[in-house]
VOBA-1610 file (N, C-alpha, C; in pm, whole numbers, padded with zeros to 5 digits, always signed):
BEGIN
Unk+11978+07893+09127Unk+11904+07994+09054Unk+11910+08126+09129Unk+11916+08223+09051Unk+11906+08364+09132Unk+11772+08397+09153Unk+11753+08500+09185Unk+11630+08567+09247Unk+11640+08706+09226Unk+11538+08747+09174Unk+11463+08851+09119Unk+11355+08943+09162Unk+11377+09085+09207Unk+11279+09156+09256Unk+11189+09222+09101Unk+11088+09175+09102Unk+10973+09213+09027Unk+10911+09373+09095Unk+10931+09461+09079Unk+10839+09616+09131Unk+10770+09666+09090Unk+10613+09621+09132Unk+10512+09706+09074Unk+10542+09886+09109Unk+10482+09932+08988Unk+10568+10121+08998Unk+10418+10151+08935Unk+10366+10223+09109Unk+10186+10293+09090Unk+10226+10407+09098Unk+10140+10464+08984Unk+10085+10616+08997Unk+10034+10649+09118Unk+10104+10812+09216Unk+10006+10816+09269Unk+09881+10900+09215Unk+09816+10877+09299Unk+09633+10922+09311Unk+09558+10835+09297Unk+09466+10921+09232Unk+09316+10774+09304Unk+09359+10646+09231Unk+09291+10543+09306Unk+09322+10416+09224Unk+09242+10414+09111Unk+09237+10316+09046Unk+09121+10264+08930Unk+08984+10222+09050Unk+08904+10235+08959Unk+08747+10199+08967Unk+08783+10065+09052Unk+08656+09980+09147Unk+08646+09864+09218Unk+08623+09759+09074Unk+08573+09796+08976Unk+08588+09645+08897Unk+08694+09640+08798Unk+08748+09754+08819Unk+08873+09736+08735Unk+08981+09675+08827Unk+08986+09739+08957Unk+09065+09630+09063Unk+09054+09497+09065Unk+08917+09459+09070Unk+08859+09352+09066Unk+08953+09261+08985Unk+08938+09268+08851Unk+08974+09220+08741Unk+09163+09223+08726Unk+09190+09310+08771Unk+09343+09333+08826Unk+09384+09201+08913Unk+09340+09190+09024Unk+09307+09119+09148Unk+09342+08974+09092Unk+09178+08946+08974Unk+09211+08803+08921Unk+09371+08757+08850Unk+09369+08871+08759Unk+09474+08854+08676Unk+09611+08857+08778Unk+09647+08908+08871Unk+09730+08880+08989Unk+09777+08777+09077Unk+09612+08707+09100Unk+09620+08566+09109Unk+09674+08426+09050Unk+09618+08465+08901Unk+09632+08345+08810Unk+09785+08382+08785Unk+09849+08508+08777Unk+09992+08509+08796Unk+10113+08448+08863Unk+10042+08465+08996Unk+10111+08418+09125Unk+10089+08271+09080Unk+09949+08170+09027Unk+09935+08016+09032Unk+10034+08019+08960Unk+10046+08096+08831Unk+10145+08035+08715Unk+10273+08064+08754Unk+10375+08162+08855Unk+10487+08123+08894Unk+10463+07984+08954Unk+10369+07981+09116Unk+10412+07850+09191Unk+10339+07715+09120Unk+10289+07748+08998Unk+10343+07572+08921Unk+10464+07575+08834Unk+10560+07655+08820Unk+10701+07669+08791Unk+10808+07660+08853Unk+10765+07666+08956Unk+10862+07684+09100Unk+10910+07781+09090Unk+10843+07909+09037Unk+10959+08031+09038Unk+10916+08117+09143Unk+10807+08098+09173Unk+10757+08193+09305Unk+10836+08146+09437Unk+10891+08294+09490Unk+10926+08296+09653Unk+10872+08376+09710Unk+10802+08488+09661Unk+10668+08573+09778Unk+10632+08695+09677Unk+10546+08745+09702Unk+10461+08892+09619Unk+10359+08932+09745Unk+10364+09050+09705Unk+10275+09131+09822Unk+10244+09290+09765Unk+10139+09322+09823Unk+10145+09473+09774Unk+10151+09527+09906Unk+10163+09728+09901Unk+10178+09784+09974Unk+10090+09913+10003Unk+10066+09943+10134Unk+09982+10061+10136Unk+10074+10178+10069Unk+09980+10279+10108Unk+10038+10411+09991Unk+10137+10489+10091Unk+10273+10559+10043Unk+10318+10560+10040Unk+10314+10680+10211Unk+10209+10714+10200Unk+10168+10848+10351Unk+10187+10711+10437Unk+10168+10608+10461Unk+10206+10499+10559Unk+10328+10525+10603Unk+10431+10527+10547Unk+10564+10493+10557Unk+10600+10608+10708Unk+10713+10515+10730Unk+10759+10584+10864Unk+10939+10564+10807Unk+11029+10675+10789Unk+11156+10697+10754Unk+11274+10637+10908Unk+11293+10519+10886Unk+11404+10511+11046Unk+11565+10527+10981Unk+11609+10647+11006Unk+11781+10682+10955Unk+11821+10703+11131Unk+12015+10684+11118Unk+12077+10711+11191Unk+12160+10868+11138Unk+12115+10932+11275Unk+12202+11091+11236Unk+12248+11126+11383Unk+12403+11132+11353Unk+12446+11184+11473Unk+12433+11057+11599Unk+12456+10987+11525Unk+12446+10854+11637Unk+12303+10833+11728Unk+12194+10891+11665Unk+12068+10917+11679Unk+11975+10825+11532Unk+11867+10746+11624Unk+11807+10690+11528Unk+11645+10757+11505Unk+11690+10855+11426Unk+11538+10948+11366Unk+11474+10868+11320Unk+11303+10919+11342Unk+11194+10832+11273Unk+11098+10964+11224Unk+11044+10986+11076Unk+11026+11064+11018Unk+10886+11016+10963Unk+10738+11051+11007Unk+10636+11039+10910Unk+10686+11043+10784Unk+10596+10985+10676Unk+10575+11001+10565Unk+10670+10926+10492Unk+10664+10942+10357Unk+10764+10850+10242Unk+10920+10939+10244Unk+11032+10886+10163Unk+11173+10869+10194Unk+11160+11036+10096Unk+11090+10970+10018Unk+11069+11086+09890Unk+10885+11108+09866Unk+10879+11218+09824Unk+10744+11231+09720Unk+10805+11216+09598Unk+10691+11145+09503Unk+10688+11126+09390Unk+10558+11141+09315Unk+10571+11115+09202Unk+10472+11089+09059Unk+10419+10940+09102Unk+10514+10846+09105Unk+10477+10731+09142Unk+10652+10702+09216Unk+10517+10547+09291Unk+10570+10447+09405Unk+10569+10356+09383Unk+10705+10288+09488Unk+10710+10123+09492Unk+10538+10057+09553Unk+10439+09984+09449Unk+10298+09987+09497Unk+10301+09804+09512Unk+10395+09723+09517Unk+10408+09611+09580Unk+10542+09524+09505Unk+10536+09419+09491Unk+10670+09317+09483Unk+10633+09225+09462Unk+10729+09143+09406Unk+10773+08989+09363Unk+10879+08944+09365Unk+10897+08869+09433Unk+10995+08805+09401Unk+11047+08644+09349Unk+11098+08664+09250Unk+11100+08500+09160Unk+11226+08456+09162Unk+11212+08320+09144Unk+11345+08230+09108Unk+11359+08188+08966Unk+11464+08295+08926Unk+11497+08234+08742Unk+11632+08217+08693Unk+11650+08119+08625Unk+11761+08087+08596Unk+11847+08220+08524Unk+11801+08286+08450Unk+11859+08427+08418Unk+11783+08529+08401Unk+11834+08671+08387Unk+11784+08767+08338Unk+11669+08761+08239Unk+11679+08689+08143Unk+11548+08673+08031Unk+11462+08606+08130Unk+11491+08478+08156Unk+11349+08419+08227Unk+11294+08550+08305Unk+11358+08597+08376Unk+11328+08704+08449Unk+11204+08841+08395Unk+11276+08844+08325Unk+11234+08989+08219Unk+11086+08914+08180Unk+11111+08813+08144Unk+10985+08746+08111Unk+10820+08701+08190Unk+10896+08708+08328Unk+10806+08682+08433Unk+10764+08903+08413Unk+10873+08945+08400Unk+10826+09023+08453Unk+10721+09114+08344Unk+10744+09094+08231Unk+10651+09082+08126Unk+10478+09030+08155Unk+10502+08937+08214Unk+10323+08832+08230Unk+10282+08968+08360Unk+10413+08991+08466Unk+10283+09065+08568Unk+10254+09201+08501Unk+10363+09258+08401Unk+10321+09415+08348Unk+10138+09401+08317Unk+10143+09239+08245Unk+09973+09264+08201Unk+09880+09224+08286Unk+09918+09143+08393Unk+09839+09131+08515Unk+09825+09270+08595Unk+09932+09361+08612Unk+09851+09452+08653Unk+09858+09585+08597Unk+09898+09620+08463Unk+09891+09663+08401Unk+09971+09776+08425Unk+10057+09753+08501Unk+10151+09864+08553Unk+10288+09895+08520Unk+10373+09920+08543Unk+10482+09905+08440Unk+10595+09840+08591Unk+10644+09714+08529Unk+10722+09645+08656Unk+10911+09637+08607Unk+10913+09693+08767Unk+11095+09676+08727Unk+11145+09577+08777Unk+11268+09507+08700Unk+11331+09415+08735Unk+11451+09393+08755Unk+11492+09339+08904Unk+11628+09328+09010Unk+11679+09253+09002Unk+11785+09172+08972Unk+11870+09056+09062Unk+11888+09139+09182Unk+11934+09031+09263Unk+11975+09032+09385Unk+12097+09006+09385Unk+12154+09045+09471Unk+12344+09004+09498Unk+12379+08893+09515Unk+12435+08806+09437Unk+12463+08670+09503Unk+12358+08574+09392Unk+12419+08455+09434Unk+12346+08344+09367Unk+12222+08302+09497Unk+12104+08291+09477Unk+12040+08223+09592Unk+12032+08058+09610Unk+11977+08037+09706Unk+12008+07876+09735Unk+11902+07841+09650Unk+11907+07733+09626Unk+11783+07622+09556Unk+11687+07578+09610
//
């Protein structure tokens, strides 16, 4: 089966309200149960905001490290998934259930290669 990057894509600025997280949160959960009783789950995580980030490039045979994100944007990569599906639809489909778990709009990757089983 291949493997699939799921990308939650957050607006920045303020987040939503604490019980709207809340409720996000659940619906995130019962997501994640319903991949790993499918066996399609291999990991999900979210991420701090994007002023975290630290840039490590090679320039000049020099390895720069740069506060801040690669880019500013409208919106950010705001966490991940990644699933095991037999194709693109299963895929699209998982990635469908988390759009309404977190109500965000999620993009979807293969990865290079077939992954192991």
């Amino acid at each position: 089966m291949k493997q699939y990057l799921l990308s939650v894509i957050q607006p920045a600025g303020e987040p939503p309200a604490p019980e709207v997280l809340a409720e996000i949160g659940r619906n995130l959960d019962a997501f994640h149960d319903e991949l790993k009783a499918a066996g399609a789950w291999v990991f999900a995580g979210g991420l701090h905001s994007p002023s975290t980030a630290t840039v490590v490039r090679v320039k000049g045979g020099d390895v720069l490290m740069t506060d801040g994100p690669y880019t500013e944007s409208k919106e950010y990569l705001g966490g991940l998934c990644i699933v095991r599906a037999p194709d693109l639809d299963a895929a699209l489909a998982w990635g469908a259930k988390a759009t309404r778990a977190t109500t965000l709009p999620i993009e979807v990757r293969p990865f290079f290669g077939e992954a192991d089983s």
